[in-house]
Structure formats: structure tokens, C-alpha cells
C-alpha positions in Angstrom: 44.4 79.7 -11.6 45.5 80.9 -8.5 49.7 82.8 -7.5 50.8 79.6 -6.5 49.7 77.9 -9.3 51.1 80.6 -11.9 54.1 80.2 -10.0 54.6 76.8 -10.2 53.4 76.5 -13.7 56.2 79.4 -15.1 58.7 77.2 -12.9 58.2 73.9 -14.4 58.1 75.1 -17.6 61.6 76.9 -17.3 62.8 73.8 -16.0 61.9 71.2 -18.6 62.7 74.4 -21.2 65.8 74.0 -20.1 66.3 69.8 -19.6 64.7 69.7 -23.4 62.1 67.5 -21.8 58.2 67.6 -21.7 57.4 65.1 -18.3 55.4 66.9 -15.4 57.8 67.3 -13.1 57.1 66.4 -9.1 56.7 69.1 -6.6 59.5 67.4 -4.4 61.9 67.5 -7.4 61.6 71.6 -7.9 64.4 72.4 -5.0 67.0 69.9 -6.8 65.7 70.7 -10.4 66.7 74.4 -9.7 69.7 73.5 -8.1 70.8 71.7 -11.5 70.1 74.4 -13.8 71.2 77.2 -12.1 75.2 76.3 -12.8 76.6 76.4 -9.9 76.3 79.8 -9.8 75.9 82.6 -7.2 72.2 81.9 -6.6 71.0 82.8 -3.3 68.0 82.5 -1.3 66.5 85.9 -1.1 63.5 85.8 1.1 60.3 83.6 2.0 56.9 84.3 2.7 53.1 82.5 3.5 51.2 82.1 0.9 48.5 80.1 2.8 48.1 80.3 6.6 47.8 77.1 8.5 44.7 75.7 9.7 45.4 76.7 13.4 45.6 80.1 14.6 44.0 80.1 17.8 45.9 78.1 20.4 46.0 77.6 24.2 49.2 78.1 26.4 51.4 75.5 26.4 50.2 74.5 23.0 52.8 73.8 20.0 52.9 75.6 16.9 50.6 73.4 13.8 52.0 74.4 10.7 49.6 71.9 8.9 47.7 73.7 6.1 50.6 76.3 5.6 52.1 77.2 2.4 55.5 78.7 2.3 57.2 80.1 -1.3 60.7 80.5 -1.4 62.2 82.8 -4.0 66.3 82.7 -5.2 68.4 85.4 -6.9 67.7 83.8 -10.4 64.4 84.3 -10.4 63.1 80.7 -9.4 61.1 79.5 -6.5 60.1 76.6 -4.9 57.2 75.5 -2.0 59.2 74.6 1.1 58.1 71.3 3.1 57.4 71.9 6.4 59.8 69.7 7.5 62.8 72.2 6.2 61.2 75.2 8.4 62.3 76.2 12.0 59.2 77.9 14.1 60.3 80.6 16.9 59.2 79.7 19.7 59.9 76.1 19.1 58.3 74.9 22.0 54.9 75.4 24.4 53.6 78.8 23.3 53.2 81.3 26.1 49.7 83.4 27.0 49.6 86.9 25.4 52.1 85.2 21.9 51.1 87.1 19.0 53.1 85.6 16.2 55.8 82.9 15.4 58.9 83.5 13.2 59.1 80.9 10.4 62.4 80.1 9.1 64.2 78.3 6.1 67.2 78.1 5.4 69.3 76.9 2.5 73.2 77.2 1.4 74.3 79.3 4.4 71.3 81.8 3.9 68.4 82.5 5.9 65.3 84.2 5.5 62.7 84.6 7.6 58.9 85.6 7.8 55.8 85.8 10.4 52.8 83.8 10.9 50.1 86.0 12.9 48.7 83.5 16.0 46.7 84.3 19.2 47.6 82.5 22.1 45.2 82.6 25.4 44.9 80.8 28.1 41.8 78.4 29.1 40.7 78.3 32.5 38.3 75.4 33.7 35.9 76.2 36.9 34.6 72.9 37.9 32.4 71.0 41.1 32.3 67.4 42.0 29.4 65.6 43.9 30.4 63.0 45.8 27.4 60.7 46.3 28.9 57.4 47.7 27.9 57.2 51.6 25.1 60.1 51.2 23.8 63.2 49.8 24.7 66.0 49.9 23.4 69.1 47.6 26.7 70.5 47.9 30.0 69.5 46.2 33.4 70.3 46.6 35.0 73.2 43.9 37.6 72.0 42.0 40.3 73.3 39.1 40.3 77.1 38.8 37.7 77.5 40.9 39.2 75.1 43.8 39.9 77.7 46.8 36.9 80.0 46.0 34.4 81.3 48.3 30.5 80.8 47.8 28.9 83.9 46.6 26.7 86.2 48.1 23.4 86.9 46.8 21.6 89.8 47.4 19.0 89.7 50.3 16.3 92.8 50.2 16.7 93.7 47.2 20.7 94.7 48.5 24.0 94.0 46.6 25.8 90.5 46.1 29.3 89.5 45.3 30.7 86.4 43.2 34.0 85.4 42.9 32.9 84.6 39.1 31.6 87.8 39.0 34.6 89.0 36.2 34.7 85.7 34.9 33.3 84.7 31.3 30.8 83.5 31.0 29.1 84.5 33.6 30.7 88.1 33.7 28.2 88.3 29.9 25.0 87.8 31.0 24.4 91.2 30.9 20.9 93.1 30.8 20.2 94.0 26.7 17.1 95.7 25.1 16.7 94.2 22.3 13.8 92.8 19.8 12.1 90.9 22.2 12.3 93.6 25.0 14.6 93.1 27.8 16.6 90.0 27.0 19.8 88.6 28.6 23.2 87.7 27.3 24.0 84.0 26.9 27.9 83.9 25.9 29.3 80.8 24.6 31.4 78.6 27.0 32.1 74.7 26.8 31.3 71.9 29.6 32.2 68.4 30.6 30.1 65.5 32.9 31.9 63.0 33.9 30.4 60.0 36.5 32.7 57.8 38.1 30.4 55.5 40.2 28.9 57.8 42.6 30.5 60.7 42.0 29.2 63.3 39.4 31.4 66.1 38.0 30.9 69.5 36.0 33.1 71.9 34.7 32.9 74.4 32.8 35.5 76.3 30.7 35.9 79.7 28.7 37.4 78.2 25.4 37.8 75.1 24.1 39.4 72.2 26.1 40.3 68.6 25.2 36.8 66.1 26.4 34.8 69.5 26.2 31.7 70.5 24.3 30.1 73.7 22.9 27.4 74.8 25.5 23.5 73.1 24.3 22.5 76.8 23.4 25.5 78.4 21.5 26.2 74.8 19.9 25.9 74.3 16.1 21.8 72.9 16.3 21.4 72.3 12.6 19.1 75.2 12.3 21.6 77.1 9.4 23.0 79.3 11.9 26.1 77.4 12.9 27.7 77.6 16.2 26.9 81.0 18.1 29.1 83.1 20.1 26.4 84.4 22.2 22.4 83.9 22.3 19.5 85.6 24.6 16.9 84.6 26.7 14.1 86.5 28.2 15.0 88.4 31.5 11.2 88.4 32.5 8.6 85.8 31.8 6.6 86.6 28.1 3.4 89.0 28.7 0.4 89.0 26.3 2.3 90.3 23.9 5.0 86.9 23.9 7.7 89.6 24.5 10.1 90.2 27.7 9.2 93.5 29.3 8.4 95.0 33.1 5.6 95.4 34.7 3.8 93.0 32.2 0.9 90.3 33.2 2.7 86.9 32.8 1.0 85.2 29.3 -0.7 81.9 31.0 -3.3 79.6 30.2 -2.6 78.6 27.2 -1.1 75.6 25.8 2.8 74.7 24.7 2.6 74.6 20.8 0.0 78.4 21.2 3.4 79.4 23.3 5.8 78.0 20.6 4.1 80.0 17.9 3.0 82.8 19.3 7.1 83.8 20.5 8.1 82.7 16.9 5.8 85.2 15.8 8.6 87.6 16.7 10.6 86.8 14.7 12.6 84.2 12.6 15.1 84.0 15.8 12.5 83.6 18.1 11.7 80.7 20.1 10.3 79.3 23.3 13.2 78.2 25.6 13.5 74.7 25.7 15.5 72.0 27.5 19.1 73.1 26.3 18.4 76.4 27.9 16.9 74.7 31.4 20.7 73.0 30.9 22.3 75.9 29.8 21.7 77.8 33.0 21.1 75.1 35.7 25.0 74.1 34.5 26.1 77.6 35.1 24.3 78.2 38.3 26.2 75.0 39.6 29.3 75.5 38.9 29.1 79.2 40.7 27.4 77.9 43.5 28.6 74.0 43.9 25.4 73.6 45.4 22.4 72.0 43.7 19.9 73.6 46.3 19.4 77.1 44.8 16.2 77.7 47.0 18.8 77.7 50.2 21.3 79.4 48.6 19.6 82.4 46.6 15.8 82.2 48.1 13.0 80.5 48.3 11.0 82.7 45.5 7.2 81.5 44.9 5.7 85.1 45.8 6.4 87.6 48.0 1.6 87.6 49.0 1.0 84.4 47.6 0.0 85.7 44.7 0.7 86.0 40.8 2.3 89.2 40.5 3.7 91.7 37.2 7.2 91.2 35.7 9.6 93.4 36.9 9.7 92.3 41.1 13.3 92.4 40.8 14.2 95.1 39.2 15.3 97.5 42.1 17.8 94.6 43.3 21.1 96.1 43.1 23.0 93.0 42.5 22.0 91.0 39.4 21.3 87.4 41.7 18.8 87.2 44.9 15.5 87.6 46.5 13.4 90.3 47.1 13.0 89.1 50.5 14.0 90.2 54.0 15.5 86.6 54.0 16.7 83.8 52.0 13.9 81.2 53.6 11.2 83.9 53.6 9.2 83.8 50.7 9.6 87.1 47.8 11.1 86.6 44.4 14.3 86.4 42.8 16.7 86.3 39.9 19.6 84.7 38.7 21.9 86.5 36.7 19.7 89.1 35.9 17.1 86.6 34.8 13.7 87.1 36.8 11.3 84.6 37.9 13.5 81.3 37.4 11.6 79.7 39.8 9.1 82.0 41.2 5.6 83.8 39.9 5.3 80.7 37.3 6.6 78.2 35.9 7.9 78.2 32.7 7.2 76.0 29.4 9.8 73.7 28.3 10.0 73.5 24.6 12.3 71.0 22.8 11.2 67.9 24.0 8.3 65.7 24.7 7.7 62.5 27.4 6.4 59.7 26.4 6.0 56.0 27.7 9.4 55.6 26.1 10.6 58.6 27.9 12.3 61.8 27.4 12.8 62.2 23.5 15.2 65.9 23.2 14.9 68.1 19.9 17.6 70.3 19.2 16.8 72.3 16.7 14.3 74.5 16.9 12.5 74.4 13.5 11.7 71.2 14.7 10.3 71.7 17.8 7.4 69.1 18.2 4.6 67.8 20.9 5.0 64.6 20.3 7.7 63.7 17.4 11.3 64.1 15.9 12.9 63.7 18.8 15.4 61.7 20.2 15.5 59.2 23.0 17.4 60.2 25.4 16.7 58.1 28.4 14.0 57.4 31.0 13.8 59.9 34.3 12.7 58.1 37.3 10.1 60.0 39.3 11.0 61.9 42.6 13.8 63.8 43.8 16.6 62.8 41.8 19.7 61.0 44.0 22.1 59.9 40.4 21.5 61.4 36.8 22.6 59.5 34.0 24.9 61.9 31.0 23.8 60.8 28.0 26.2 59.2 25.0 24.0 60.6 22.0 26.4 62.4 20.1 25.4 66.1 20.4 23.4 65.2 23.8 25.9 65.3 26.8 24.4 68.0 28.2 20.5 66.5 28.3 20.8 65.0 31.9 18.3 62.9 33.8 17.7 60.9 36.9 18.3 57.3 36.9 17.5 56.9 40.8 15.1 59.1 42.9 15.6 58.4 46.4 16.7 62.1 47.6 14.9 64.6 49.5 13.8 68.4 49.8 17.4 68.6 51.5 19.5 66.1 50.1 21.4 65.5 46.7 20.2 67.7 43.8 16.6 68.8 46.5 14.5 69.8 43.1 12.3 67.2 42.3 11.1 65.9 38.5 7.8 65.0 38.6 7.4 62.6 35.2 4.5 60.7 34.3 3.1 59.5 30.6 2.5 62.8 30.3 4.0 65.0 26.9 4.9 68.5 27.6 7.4 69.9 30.3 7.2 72.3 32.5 10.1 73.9 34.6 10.8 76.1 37.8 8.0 77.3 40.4 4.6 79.0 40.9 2.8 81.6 43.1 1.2 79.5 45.9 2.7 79.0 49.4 1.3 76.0 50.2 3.8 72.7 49.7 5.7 75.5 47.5 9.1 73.9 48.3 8.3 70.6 46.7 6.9 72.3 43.4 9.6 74.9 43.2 13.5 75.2 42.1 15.6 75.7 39.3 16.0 72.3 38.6 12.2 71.5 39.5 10.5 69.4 36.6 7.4 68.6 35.9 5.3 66.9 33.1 2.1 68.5 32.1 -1.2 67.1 30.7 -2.4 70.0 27.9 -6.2 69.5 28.3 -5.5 70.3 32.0 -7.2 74.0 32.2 -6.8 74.4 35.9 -3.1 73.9 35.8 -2.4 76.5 32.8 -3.3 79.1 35.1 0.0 78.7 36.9 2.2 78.3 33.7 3.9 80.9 31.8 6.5 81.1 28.7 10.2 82.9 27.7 11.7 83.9 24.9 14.7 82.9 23.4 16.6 84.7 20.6 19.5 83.2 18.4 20.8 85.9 16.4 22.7 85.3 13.5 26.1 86.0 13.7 25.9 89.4 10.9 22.7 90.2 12.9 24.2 89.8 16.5 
């Protein structure tokens, strides 16, 4: 039995004790039961305090104080106590909490006295960063910045391996994808953040924001996947593409020819938290690249990446760049390689595997967790991409799936509306971002460049590669 109930229990049975009566007696009735018994008497209210906090604690400004889930105990001068309905307290402040509130004073009050006690609350404001497309009389691959990021300027990536600047460069998430050495080698910080589509008509619209937000969900990495781990605060992916040995390191031969499910198992082999990255992390980062850049054309606006000689080339390309986004080359439209966020190789040297879903005739079928990670089953249907260069992508109303775009229309171009094409055919396994080879390398190339892949193929495994991912539990984070 727990304090409250030991209270109550001693309570009641003072009470009827002193009625002469044996009926249970309603928690409603204890204030006027007391009252009755007590004589008239000089009992006074002596202090309050919260024996069960409320649900909320957490709260963004301009928020009001929830006192659902709270349990307040009153105790009087005689020895007797009652719970207090929330409807008898006064809250301090009593209106929209303020950014940076710590606490709010709980009051309750009862024949001319007062007491008083604190309730322990974080208040912190939630900024959105968001970028509209708008599509209606043609298409462009830029869009127009709105909410907290309305007003900002486009970054600077670095060129020749030089420095960079972001306006979002001390904002969260971006400001976490930091550089970690971990398990898998050198790995990348994914913090958690949430994100809205929303399509009216012609116009698409993305924002992101750095807590939770009314309309918003849990990024597709962090989210809760059903894979026991619940929802994360952070996860990893790998900074290079996998070498021989599945991890992420420098200077390592790219791991290629070999099929998806070989990829799948061999990163796993890592390690329970090891996985191939799959289509919530091509989402994960193609959101956050947009919303920095509000331009769907990375190729123009970080560099063209392929291969600085035409060639496949060792991990590590990048790592001299002092600025954790650009291209190794003398220009953007020259050909080197690049990074994003201090992840290598996004679309240059290879492309990479995309695990976590499967095409079929039906059409794109998403897994989300990763135990379940299949060639050809388990998933679910998502939608059907049309084939080209995407000019309208459809959001998906799967519960759990509002991140898993595709396109519904493909009349765009190497230069207009999102420029990355999706190659799709009845084929099951999908790859993602570019290879080494100059020739037509635009049109094969991106970070939001798709294409489905036919295993038996051995001529085309030569130019496809893996990552890592790594969800951590949050005790082993």
C-alpha cells in the first residue's frame, strides 16, 4: 500500500470512528467530513505538498500549466488531511509560461489560510525552420524559407577543401551531427528533431523543428520503430562508405560487389545496433539538407561529386576540408568529392544500398524496423513512384510513414523541380546517391538520386557500396 493510501485509510477510519458508522466514505466527502468532526475548533491548514507530479513537465512557451496527473495532500493542525481537487488550487504563473520558467507555485487555500508548495517544470521554446516549393506555373529546385528560418541567407559550402558557413550552423539539429569514433569507426551524430509535409495543390512544404510541435512527427530514424529500443534521442550513421571490413574508417577500399541482404548481414555482424541504412535515413538527411539549403539541387549548391579522376577512390577524400559540408574541388561544377555534414561520399565514389524497403510491381513497400528488414516481404505499401525526374511527390497517410515520400509525376529536368532523378522499374532492391564515372554522371548522381537494382546484375555491383547505421540504446548511448 502506498503513503497516500495509508493516509487515506488512517483518515477514513478516524472518521467513521468517530460518526459510529462502518460505510466507505467518498474521497469528495473527506474535506466536509473533517470539517464536522473537528468541533468547530481552531483547526488550521498547515501546509500542502505533491505527492504525485503531473503528467506534463516539459512545456513550450506560451504553454499553460497541466496539472492533470497531480496529486496534492493537504494536512490541518488536528492531524487530518485531505487530497485537494485541482479545481481548489491556484498555479503561479497563471497564464502562458515564459522560456527559461523553472517551476510553478501551487496554492490552496482554505478558512483564511494559505499554503503553498512547488512543482519543478522546464519551459523552452520551439523553433520551426521551414521551406516551401511552389510548383504551380513551373519548377523551380529552389523554394522560398519560411518560419524561423524566413530572412536567412543560403550557406556557404566549402570549395577546395576551404571553410563554409551556415546560418544553421548553431542550430539543433544540425549543430549535432558531429564527427564520433565509435564501434563502427568514424560514425556521425544523428540528433533527434521532428518534421511536417504539408501539399496544398502545387505547393510542397517542409519544416522542421527542434522539439515537439502540434501536426509534427519524431524524425524516421530517432522514431519509436518497434525494434524494443523506443524512441531515440540521437542515432549514427557511417561518415564514410563501409570497407571490407563493413565498418566506417579512412583510407579504406569501398566494400562493393556484393549483393543487399550479404550487405545487411555482414554490417549487423557488428553488432546488435548495427544496420545497413535504409530509406528512413535517405529521408532523414535529404529532409535536413533541404531545409538548410531550400534548394532541392545539392549538385549546384555543394558540388557535383562523382570523382575527382574518374575513378573509385579510398574513403577519406574529404577529410582535409576544413568545413564539415563541400567539395574537394577547385569548383562547385568541376567534378572532386564532397560531404555533407561531415558525412562523405553522399553522392560521390558509390552509391549506396538502400535497405528497408523493396519495389515491386505493386510498388514501393517501406519496413521500419530493422529486424525486419527483407528483399522482398513485410513491408508496407506505400505508394507507386513514377519514373524520371520527379516534378510532385505524394506524403504518404500510413500512420508512422509521413516521412516515406515519392513521386507521383516525373516531368522535371536535370535543372528543374527536385533535378535528382528516381529510376524505378519492377526491379527489388534500391540503390541511392552517385558513382565514379564522368560520363552522363549528372543524370546518375544526387542526394536524392534513386535507382532500383536488379541483384543478379554483376556488372553493376561494381559501382555500389554500403553504410552503417548504429541505434544505440539509450543506457548504451
Amino acid at each position: 500500500m502506498s503513503v497516500q493510501e495509508d493516509k487515506l485509510k488512517a483518515i477514513a477510519d478516524a472518521i467513521r470512528e468517530k460518526e459510529g458508522t462502518s460505510e466507505p466514505i467518498p474521497a469528495g466527502d473527506f474535506a466536509a467530513r473533517i470539517l464536522a468532526i473537528r468541533g468547530g475548533g481552531d483547526v488550521t491548514l498547515e501546509s500542502i505538498s505533491i505527492t504525485a507530479p503531473p503528467n506534463k513537465v516539459s512545456y513550450a512557451t506560451g504553454d499553460l500549466f497541466d496539472p492533470t496527473g497531480m496529486s496534492v495532500w493537504a494536512d490541518f493542525s488536528n492531524g487530518y488531511g485531505l487530497y485537494v481537487n485541482h479545481a481548489d488550487l491556484a498555479f503561479d504563473p497563471a497564464g502562458p509560461l515564459e522560456e527559461g520558467t523553472e517551476s510553478v507555485t501551487v496554492r490552496f487555500s482554505w478558512g483564511g489560510e494559505t499554503a503553498q508548495t512547488t512543482q519543478a517544470i522546464g519551459v523552452n521554446s520551439v523553433q520551426i525552420y521551414g521551406v516551401e516549393w511552389d510548383w504551380t506555373d513551373g519548377g523551380p529546385t529552389k523554394g522560398a524559407r519560411t518560419d524561423d528560418a524566413a530572412g536567412f541567407v543560403d550557406p556557404t559550402p566549402a570549395v577546395n577543401n576551404g571553410t563554409g558557413s551556415s546560418p544553421f550552423d548553431e542550430i539543433m539539429p544540425w549543430a549535432g551531427m558531429v564527427k564520433e569514433d565509435r564501434a563502427g569507426g568514424v560514425e556521425v551524430k544523428e540528433p533527434k528533431y521532428w518534421f511536417k509535409w504539408t501539399k496544398t495543390g502545387k505547393k510542397l512544404k517542409l519544416q522542421i523543428a527542434n522539439g515537439p510541435a502540434e501536426g509534427f512527427h519524431v524524425d524516421p530514424v530517432n522514431m519509436d520503430r518497434g525494434d524494443g529500443l523506443g524512441e531515440l534521442d540521437f542515432s549514427y550513421i557511417g561518415r564514410y562508405h563501409s570497407g571490407n571490413d563493413w565498418k566506417s574508417a579512412t583510407n579504406a577500399a569501398q566494400k562493393v560487389s556484393v549483393v543487399r541482404n550479404v550487405a545487411r548481414s555482414g554490417i549487423h555482424g557488428l553488432g546488435a545496433n548495427f544496420w545497413l541504412i535504409d530509406f528512413a535515413q535517405f529521408w532523414y538527411v535529404g529532409m535536413l539538407y533541404l531545409v538548410e539549403f531550400a534548394d532541392w539541387n545539392g549538385q549546384a549548391t555543394i558540388g557535383y561529386g562523382c570523382s575527382a579522376n574518374g575513378s573509385k577512390e579510398n574513403n577519406g577524400k574529404t577529410d582535409a576540408m576544413q568545413y564539415h559540408t563541400g567539395t574537394t574541388a577547385v569548383s562547385r561544377d568541376t567534378y572532386g568529392f564532397i560531404q555533407y555534414r561531415n558525412i562523405e561520399g553522399w553522392w560521390d565514389n558509390v552509391l549506396d544500398f538502400v535497405d528497408g524497403c523493396y519495389y515491386n510491381d505493386n510498388g514501393l513497400n517501406v519496413i521500419i524496423d530493422p529486424n525486419q528488414f527483407s528483399e522482398d516481404t513485410g513491408g508496407v505499401l506505400v505508394g507507386k513512384p513514377t519514373d524520371g525526374y520527379p516534378s510532385d511527390f505524394t506524403i504518404p497517410t500510413q500512420n508512422g510513414f509521413e516521412w516515406a515520400l515519392f513521386p507521383s509525376a516525373s516531368n522535371g529536368s536535370i535543372s528543374s523541380y527536385t533535378s535528382d532523378s528516381w529510376r524505378v522499374n519492377a526491379y527489388p532492391q534500391l540503390t541511392h546517391g552517385g558513382y565514379w564515372v564522368h560520363n552522363n554522371y549528372l543524370q546518375h548522381s544526387g542526394p536524392f538520386y534513386i535507382s532500383t537494382f536488379v541483384q543478379i546484375d554483376p556488372m553493376s555491383l561494381q559501382y555500389i557500396g554500403c553504410r552503417l547505421q548504429e541505434r544505440p540504446p539509450k543506457t548504451a548511448a
